[in-house]
Each structure stands twice: as structure tokens, then as C-alpha cells.
LOPA-339578 format. One record per residue: residue in one letter; x, y, z of N, C-alpha, C in turn. Coordinates in steps of 0.001 Angstrom, whole numbers, plus 500000, padded with zeros to 6 digits. Layout:
! residues N
AXYZXYZXYZ/...
This chain:
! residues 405
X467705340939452009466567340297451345466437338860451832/X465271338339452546465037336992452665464147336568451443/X464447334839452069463618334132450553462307334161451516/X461717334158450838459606333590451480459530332120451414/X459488332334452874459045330432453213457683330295454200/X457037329162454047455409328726454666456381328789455728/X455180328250456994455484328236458128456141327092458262/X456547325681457235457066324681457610458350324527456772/X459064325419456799460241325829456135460689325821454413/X459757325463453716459306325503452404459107326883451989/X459491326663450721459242327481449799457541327524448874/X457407328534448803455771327946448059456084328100446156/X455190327094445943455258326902444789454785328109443711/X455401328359442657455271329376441780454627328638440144/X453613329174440395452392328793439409452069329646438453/X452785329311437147452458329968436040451852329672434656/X450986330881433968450343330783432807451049329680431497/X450920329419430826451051329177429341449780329277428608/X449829329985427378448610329388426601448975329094424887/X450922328950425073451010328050423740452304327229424043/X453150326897423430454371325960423836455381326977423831/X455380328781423197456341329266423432456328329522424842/X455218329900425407454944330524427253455166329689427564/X454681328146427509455548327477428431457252327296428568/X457803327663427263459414327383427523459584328232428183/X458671329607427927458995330762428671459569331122430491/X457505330400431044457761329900431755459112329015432821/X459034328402432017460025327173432586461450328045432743/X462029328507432002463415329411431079463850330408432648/X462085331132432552462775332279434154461724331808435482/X461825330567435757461892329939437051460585329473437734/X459355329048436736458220328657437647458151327631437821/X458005326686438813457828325491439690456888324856439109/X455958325176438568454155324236437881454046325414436858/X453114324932435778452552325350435057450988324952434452/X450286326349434365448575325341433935448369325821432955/X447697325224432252447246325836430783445709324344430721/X445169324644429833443859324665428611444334323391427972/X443089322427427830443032321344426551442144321759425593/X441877320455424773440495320961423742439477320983424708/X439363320577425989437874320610426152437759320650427745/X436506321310428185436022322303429561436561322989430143/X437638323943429147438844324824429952438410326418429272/X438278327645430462437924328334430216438245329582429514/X439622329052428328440024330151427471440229329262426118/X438808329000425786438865327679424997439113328754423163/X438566329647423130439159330381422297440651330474421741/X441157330807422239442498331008422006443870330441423149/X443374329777423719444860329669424655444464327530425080/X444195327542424244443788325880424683444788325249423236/X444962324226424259446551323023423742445788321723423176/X445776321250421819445223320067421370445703318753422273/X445354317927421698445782317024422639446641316429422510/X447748316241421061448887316293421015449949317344421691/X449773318616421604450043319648422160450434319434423842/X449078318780424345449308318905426222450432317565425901/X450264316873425251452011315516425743452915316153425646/X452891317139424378454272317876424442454526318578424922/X453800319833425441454017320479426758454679319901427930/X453648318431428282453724317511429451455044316683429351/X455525316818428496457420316263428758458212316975428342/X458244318234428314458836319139428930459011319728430050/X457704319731430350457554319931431693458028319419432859/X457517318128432598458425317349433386459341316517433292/X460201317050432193461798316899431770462373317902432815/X462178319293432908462620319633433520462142319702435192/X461758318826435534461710318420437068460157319215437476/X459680319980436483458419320819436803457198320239437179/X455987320690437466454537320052437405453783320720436540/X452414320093435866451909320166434993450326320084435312/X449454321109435650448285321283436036447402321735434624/X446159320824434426445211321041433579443942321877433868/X443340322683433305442125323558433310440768322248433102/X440098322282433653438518321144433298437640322444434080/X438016323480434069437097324321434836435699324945434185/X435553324698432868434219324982432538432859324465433287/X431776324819433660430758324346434526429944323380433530/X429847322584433704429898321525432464427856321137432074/X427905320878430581426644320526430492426443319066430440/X425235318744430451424988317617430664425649316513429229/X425810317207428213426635315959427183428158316096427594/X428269316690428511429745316765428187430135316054429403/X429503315559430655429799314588431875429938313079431166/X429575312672430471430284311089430223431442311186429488/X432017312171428867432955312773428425434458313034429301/X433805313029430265435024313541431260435710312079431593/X435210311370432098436488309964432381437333309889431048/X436687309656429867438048309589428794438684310101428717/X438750311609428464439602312666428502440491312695430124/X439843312989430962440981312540432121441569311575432129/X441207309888431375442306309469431991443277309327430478/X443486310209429550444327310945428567445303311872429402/X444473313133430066445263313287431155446347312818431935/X445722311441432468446299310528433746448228309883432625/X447229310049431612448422308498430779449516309741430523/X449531311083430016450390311830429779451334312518430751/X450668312295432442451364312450433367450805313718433862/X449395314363433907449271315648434014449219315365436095/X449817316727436627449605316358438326448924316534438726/X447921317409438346446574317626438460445751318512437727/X444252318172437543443426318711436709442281320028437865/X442394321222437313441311322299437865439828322371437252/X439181322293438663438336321887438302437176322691439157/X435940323237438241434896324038439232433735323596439129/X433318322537438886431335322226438459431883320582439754/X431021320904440640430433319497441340430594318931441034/X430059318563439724429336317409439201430459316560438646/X431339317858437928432859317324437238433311316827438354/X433462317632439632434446317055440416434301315509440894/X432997315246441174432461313518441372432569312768440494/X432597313302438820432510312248437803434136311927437539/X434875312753437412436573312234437603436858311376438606/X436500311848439777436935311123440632436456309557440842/X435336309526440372434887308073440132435496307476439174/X436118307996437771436346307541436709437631307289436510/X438508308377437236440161308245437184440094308991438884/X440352308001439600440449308341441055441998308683441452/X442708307953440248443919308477441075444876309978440786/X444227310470439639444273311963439089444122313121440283/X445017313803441077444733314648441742443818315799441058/X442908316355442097441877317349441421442104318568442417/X441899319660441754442783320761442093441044321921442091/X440391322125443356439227323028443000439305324569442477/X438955324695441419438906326305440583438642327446441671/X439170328501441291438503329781441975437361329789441736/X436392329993440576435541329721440215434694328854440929/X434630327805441707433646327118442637433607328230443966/X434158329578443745434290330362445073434062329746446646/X435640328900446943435648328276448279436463329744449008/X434824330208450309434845331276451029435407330607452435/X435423329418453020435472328738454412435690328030454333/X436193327005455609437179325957456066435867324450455875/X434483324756455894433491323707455770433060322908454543/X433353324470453639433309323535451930434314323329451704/X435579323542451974436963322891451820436873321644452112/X436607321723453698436663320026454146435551319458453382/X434201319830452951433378319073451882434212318675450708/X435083319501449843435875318816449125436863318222449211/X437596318145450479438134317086451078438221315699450756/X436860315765451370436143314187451959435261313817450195/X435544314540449327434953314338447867436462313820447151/X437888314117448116438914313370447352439394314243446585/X439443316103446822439963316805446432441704316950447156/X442722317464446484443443317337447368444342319364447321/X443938319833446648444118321440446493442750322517445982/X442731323317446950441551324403446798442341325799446154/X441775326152444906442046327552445167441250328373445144/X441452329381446755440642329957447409440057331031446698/X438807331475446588438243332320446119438937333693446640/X438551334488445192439716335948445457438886336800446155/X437800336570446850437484337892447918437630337952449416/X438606336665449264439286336295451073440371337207450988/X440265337409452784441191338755453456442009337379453759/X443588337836453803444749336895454713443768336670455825/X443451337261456443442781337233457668442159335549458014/X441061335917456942439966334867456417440554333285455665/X441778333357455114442242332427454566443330331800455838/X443975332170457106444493331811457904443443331416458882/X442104331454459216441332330860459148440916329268459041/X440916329847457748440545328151456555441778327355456785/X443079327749457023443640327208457215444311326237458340/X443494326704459424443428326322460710442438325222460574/X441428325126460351440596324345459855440303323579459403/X441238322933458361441592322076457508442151321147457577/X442105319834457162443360318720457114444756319294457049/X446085319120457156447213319528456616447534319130455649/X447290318107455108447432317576453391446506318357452607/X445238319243453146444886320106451847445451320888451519/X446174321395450484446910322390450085446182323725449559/X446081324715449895445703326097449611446575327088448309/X445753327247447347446838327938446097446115329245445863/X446631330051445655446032331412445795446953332548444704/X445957333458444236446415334421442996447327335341443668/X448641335839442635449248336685443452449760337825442214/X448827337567441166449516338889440038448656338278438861/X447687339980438000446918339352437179445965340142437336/X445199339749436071443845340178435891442635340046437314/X442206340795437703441060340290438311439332340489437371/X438069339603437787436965339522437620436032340630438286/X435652341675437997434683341995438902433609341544439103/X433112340205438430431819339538439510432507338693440541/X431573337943440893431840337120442461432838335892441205/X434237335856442172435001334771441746434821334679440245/X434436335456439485434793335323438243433321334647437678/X432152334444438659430977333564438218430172334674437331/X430015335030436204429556336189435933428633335758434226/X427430336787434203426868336828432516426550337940432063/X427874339480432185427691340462431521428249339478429811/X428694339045430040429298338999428443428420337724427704/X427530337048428303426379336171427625425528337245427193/X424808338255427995423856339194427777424431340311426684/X425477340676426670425749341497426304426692341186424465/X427120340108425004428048340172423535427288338297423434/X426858337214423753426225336117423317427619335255423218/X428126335844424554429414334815424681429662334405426325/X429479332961426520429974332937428201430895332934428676/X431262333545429839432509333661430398432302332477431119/X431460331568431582431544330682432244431806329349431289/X431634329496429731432261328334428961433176329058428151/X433622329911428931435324329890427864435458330914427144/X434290332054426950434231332986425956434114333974426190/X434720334807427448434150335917427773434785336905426942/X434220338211425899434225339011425984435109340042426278/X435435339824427692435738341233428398434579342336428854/X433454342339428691432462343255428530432527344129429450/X433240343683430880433709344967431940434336345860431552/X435541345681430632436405346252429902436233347379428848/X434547347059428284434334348580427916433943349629427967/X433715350546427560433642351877427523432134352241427543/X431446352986428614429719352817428803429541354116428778/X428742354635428701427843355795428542426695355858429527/X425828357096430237424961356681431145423894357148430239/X422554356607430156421800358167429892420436357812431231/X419988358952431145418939359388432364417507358696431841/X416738358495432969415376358036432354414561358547431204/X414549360133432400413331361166431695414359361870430424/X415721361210430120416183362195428685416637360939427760/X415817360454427174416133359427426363416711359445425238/X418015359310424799418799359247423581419795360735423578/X419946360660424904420836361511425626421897361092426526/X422941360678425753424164359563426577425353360488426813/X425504360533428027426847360794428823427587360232428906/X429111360687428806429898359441428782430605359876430069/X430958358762430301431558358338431613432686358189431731/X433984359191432260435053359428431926435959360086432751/X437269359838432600437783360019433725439271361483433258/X439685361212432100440418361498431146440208361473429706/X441293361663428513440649362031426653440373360503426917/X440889359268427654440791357970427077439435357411427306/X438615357915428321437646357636429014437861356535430374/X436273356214430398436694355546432108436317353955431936/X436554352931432452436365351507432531435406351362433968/X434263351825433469433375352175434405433385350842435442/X433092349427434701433125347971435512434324347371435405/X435393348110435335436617347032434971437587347154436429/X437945346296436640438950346366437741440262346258437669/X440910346861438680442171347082438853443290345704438577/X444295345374438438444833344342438635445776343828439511/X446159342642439874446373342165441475448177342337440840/X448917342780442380450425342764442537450810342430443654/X451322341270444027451410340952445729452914340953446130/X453268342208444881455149342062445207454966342023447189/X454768343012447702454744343455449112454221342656450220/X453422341498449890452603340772450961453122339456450412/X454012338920450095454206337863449782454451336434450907/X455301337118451872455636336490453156454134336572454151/X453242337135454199452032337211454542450797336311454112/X451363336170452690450265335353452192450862333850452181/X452605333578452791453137332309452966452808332107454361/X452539332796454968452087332883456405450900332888456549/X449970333195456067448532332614456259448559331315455767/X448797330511454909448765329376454667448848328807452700/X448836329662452488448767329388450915450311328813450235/X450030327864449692451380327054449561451633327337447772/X451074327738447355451034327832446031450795329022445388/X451383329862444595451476331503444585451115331545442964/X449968331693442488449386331698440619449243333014439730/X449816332869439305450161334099438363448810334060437206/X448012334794436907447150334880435987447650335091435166/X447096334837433559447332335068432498447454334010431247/X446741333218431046446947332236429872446458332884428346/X446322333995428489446094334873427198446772336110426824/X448035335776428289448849336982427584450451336631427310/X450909337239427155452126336927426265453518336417426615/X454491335725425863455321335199426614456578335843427036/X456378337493426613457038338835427489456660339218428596/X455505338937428947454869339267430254454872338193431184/X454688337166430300455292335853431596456496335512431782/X457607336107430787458783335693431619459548337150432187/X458538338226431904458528339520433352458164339005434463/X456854338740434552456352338626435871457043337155436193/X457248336385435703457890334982436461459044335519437375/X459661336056436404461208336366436761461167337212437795/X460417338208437897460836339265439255460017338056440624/X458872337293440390458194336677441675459539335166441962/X460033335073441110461354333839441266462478334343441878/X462663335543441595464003336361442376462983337096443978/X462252337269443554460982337718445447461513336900446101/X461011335465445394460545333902446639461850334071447075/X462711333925446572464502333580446197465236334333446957/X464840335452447216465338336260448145466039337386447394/X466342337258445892467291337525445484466660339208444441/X465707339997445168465083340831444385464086341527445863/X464015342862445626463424343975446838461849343643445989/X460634344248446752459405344191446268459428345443445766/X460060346454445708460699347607445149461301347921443649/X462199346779443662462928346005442668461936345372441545/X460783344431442200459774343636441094458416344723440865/X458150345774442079457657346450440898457772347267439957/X459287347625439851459595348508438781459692347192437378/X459564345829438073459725345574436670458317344561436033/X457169345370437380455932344902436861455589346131435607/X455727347358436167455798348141435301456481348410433908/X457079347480433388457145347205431841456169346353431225/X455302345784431753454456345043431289453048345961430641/X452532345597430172450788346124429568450061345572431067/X449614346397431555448689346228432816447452347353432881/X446738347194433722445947348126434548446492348146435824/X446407349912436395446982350146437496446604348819438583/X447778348669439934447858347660440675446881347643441822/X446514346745442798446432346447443682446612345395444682/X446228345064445560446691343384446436445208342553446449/X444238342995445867443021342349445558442407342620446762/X441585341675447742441112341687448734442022340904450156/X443189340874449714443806340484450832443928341227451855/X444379342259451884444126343437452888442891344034453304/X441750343739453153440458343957453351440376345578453170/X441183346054452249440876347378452235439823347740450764/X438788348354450612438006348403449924438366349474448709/X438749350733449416439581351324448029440461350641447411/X441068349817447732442418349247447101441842348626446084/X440079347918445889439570347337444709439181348252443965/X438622349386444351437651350245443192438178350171441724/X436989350567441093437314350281439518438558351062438916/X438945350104438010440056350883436810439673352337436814/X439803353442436715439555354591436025440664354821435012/X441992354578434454442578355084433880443209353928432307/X442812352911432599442516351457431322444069351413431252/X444487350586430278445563350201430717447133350912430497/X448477350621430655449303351518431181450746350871430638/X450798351309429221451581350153428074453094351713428074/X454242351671428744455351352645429234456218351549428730/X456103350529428390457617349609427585457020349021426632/X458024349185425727457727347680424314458625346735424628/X458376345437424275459026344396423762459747344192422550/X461058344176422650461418344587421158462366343701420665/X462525342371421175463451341230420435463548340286421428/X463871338764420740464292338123421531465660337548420994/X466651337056421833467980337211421116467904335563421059/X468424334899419864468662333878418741469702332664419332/X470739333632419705471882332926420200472854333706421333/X473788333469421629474555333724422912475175334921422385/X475398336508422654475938337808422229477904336801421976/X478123337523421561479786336995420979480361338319420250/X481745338555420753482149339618420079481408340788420137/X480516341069421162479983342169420911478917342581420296/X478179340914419987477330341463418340476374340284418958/X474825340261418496473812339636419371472576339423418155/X472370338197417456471164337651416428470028338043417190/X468841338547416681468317338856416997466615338763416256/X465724338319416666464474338198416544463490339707416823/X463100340161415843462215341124416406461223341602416450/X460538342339417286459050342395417490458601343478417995/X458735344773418578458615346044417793459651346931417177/X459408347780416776460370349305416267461443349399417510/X462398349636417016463652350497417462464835350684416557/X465605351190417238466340352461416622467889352349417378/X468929352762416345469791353318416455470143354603417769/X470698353998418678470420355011419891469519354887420637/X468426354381421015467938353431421741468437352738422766/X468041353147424025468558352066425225467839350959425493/X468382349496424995467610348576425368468003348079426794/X467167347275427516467061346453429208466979344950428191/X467904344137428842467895342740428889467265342247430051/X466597341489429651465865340416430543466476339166430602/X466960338760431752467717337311431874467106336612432971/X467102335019433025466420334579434554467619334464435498/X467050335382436836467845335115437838468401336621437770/X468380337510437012469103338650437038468033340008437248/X469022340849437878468085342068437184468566342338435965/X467676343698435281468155343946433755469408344957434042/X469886344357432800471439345414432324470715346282431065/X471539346851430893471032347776429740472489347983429111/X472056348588427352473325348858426680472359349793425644/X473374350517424809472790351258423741473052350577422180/X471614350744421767472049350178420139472885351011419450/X473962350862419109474503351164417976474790350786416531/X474876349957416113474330349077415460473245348028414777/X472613348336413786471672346994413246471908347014411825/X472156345608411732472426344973410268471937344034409766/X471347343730408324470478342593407963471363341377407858/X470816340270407729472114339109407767472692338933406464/X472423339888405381473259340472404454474737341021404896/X474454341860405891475237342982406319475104344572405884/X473550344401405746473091346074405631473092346673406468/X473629347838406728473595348800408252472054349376408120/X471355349267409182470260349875409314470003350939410646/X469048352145410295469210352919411620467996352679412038/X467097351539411697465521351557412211465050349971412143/X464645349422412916463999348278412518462359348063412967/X461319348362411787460156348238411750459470347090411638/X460002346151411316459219345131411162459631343652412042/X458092343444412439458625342078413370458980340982412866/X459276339895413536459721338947413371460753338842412463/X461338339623412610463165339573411036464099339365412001/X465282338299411381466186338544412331467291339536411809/X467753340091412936468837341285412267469907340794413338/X471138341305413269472268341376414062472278342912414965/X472301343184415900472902343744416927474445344444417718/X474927345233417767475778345440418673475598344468420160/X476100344393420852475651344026422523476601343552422979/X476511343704424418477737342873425626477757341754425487/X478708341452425587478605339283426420478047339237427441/X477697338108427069476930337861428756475260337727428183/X474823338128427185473338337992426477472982336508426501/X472351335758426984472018334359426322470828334254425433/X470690333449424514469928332486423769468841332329424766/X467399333399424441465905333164424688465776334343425678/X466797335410425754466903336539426643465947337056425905/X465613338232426580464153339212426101464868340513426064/X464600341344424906464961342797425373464145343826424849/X463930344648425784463141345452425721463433347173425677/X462589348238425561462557349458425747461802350354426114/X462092351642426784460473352502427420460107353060426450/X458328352970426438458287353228425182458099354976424418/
């Protein structure tokens, strides 16, 4: 197993979700290099995964307590009250130490930069940069990282990369949800549900379940289906770049982003952990996708990096939930016996997988669960209780453990 290094003997940076202060410890705990998340304001999961502004300081020294970087969302396409707005809030930003702010509306990108010039600005997927000409346009605008729109082939992004200053840095998706409109610029979910995906509110509206009906038979709906679950007629597949990883450090992308600021901090310290042991050398692409597959996903693909066109076609089979999450352990296993936090059902006899950073999973069998009474129990239904455990040594304090479900 080699580690994945750019062409200038570096390692590329591993860029991950948070969208509360547990994902970020999460984060941080099994091995990502930067982390981005959401403020109160022009960040596009303003619903639910956005950090007050007490919140981003405290994130932001942690973060970089532990030697990490700290990237902000400003990616909403901004309206006109909300541009004199932006210098204050960035340079709130600037004073808390953020390394750079993402960013997709023009207009944002010129009004920061005039207002807090020395704030690195980081361009959104969302501004969909296709070529090496609007790169260098944001360049010479005092951008200093693009991330490249997701319908570039390696091909096309080694390219752009030829092209470019060498101080622009290229950051690119490598696991995650994808958009089926262009770069994510889309208004099924304004039209359809009176929510924008372009200010923060999408919906999902690809995501559901459609019916066709015919002209000439009106109030005659077919459903559209693939299996009993039905079909995700507009929904797309989701990106896994266990296999092309050294490919996509070799075209030029210095920065490797994990999607997800709305999903959970079991799935980000899955997917952290197997792409930290990839880079690391220390894990087969074999190895990380058996342990993409404990996660809640839709079946995989490599997006458009391979320019292969089946590899995008739509979801047909919705998503593909084969493990629960079922505790997180309290304190360090001792004697055999492991505190325990929990969060779904299991059972007596039950094989749980530990999740540790830096490891693959071990597994052991429950034999044991007891309330911190010392009630023997053969079932534990309810989340968040802590109970005691049987287990090996060797468990640490913020380990994850899980089961198939």
C-alpha cells in the first residue's frame, strides 16, 4: 500500500464536513486536515447545519488547537441587502482566525475582497469553474483556491491545471452526495416545494418519488419504479473515489472534500477514517469500500471523473442502510467492560465492529449489558442511555461501534 502524494511530494489535504461541534470533534478525532461548515449567514445549509457565531469561535479553536484549518461557507448567491453585510461578518471571520471563506456569487467574491482583503477566498463548486480562463479570472480577482466544478473529467482538470498560476490551489469532491443539476445551480425545489436550493433550502425534490401520466390519459399516473421501494427517477448516484485517488493527486487537485454537512457524526468519522488510512497508505481501496458500505448511502460512483456516462445515471434503487450505529463508548474499555452511550437497538449476542482512528475495525460479541445500577439486560432499545458493556481493551473514549443491520 502506498500513501497518495501530488506530483510535488505532498500529501493532499483531507477536507471534511461538520454541521455541529460534535462532527467537528468527530472530524478532527479520525484524521481530517481542514474542516468547513456554515455560519448564521449566506451558507447553503442554513436550515440545519449552520454554527452561530459564538459557535464558529468555538469550533475555530479547536480547530486550530489542534494544528487543523478552518474553512467558512459564504456560498449563498447573495441578494442585494445582504452585500453591505458581507465586510462585517467577514472580518468576524478574519478576527476568529477562519483560513478561508467559500464563496460562489461574483459579487460576494469582489465585496470581501475589498472589505477584508487579507481573508483567503476559496471559489464554491457552485460558481461551476469548467476551465483554466475563469480560474485565472479569479485569480487576478485575488482568489487563492477554486473548487472545480463536478462535471470535469481528470482529463479536463489536468488541463486547468497546466494552465494556471502554481499558487492556485485546486480542491475537488471525492465522497458524497451529488446534485443532478449543473454544479448544484438548480430550482426543482423553489418550484416545487417554495424552497431554494440556491439560499440554503433545498428540499431534496430529486429525491422523490414521481409518477408519469400521459397527455391524452389524464388522471392516469404510472409510477415509475424499479423495485416494491420504487425508483428515484431524478436522483443521483453518490460519489466514492476510494480507487482513483492517486489520479485525482495526479491531475492536480491538492485538496480531497468529503460532502456532507447534514449528515452525521457516524458517517463522518466512517468516511474520514477509511480516506485518512487511503492517503496514509495504511488501508486497500478494497479495504475503504467495505467500510463505505456501513454508512446510509445511495449506490456509488466516481462522478464524472472518468468521463464514463453510465457511471452517472440515476439512483434506481434509493438508499442502502446494511449497518446501524449503535454506541459510542464513554471511556477507555478496562477489565473487559466498556461505558457506553447508545443509539440504536442491540442485543445480547450481537457482533459489534469498533471503529477507531487509524485502525481497521475489530469486532467482539456482546455478552453482556447492564444499567449503571447493575441490571443485566438482554436488549437495549433506547438511545442515548448509558449502559455498561462486556469488551476488549484496547476500546478508547469517542470510539464508535457499530452492527449489520
Amino acid at each position: 500500500m502506498n500513501e497518495i502524494l501530488m506530483p510535488d511530494g505532498k500529501k493532499p489535504e483531507l477536507l471534511a464536513p461538520a454541521g455541529d461541534m460534535e462532527a467537528v470533534r468527530t472530524a478532527l478525532r479520525f484524521g481530517a486536515d481542514a474542516i468547513y461548515l456554515g455560519g448564521p449567514f449566506m451558507q447553503l445549509r442554513a436550515s440545519a447545519a449552520g454554527f452561530d457565531e459564538e459557535k464558529l469561535a468555538e469550533a475555530s479553536r479547536l480547530i486550530h488547537a489542534a494544528g487543523k484549518r478552518l474553512y467558512v461557507t459564504v456560498n449563498c448567491f447573495a441578494n442585494n441587502d445582504e452585500i453591505p453585510r458581507l465586510g462585517e461578518y467577514c472580518r468576524f471571520l478574519e478576527s476568529i482566525g477562519t483560513d478561508g471563506v467559500i464563496v460562489s456569487d461574483l459579487g460576494a467574491v469582489a465585496e470581501i475582497k475589498s472589505k477584508v482583503p487579507e481573508l483567503p477566498i476559496i471559489v464554491s463548486t457552485q460558481a461551476n469553474c469548467t476551465n483554466y480562463r475563469t480560474a485565472q479570472v479569479y485569480y487576478d480577482m485575488g482568489v487563492s483556491r477554486i473548487v472545480l466544478a463536478r462535471e470535469l473529467s481528470l482529463e479536463k482538470i489536468a488541463q486547468i491545471r497546466e494552465n494556471i498560476p502554481a499558487d492556485l490551489e485546486l480542491e475537488g469532491f471525492i465522497h458524497g452526495a451529488m446534485c443532478m443539476s449543473y454544479s448544484g445551480r438548480c430550482m426543482l425545489s423553489s418550484f416545487l416545494a417554495g424552497r431554494s436550493g440556491n439560499r440554503g433550502q433545498c428540499a431534496q425534490t430529486c429525491r422523490w418519488n414521481y409518477y408519469l401520466m400521459e397527455e391524452k390519459r389524464p388522471g392516469e399516473f404510472f409510477k415509475v419504479e424499479e423495485d416494491e421501494r420504487g425508483m428515484a427517477i431524478l436522483s443521483s448516484k453518490e460519489m466514492c473515489c476510494a480507487d482513483i485517488l492517486d489520479r485525482l493527486a495526479a491531475a492536480g487537485i491538492c485538496s480531497f472534500k468529503i460532502e456532507g454537512r447534514m449528515r452525521t457524526p457516524f458517517y463522518i468519522g466512517t468516511v474520514v477514517n477509511a480516506y485518512r488510512m487511503l492517503i496514509d497508505g495504511k488501508m486497500t481501496p478494497q479495504q475503504a469500500r467495505a467500510e463505505f458500505e456501513t454508512t446510509s448511502h445511495r449506490p456509488f460512483c466516481t462522478g464524472f471523473y472518468l468521463g464514463d456516462p453510465e457511471s452517472i445515471s440515476p439512483d434506481t434503487k434509493g438508499y442502502i442502510r446494511d449497518w446501524l450505529f449503535v454506541a459510542t463508548a464513554l471511556e477507555d474499555s478496562r477489565s473487559g467492560k466498556l461505558k457506553i452511550e447508545t443509539r440504536n437497538p442491540f442485543a445480547v449476542g450481537d457482533e459489534l465492529e469498533v471503529l477507531s482512528p487509524g485502525k481497521l475495525p475489530a469486532k467482539f460479541k456482546v455478552e453482556s449489558i447492564e444499567t449503571p445500577e447493575g441490571e443485566a439486560m438482554q436488549r437495549s432499545a433506547t438511545p442515548m442511555r448509558v449502559l455498561t458493556i462486556n469488551a476488549p481493551d484496547g476500546i478508547l473514549a469517542q470510539d464508535l461501534l457499530r452492527k449489520k443491520a
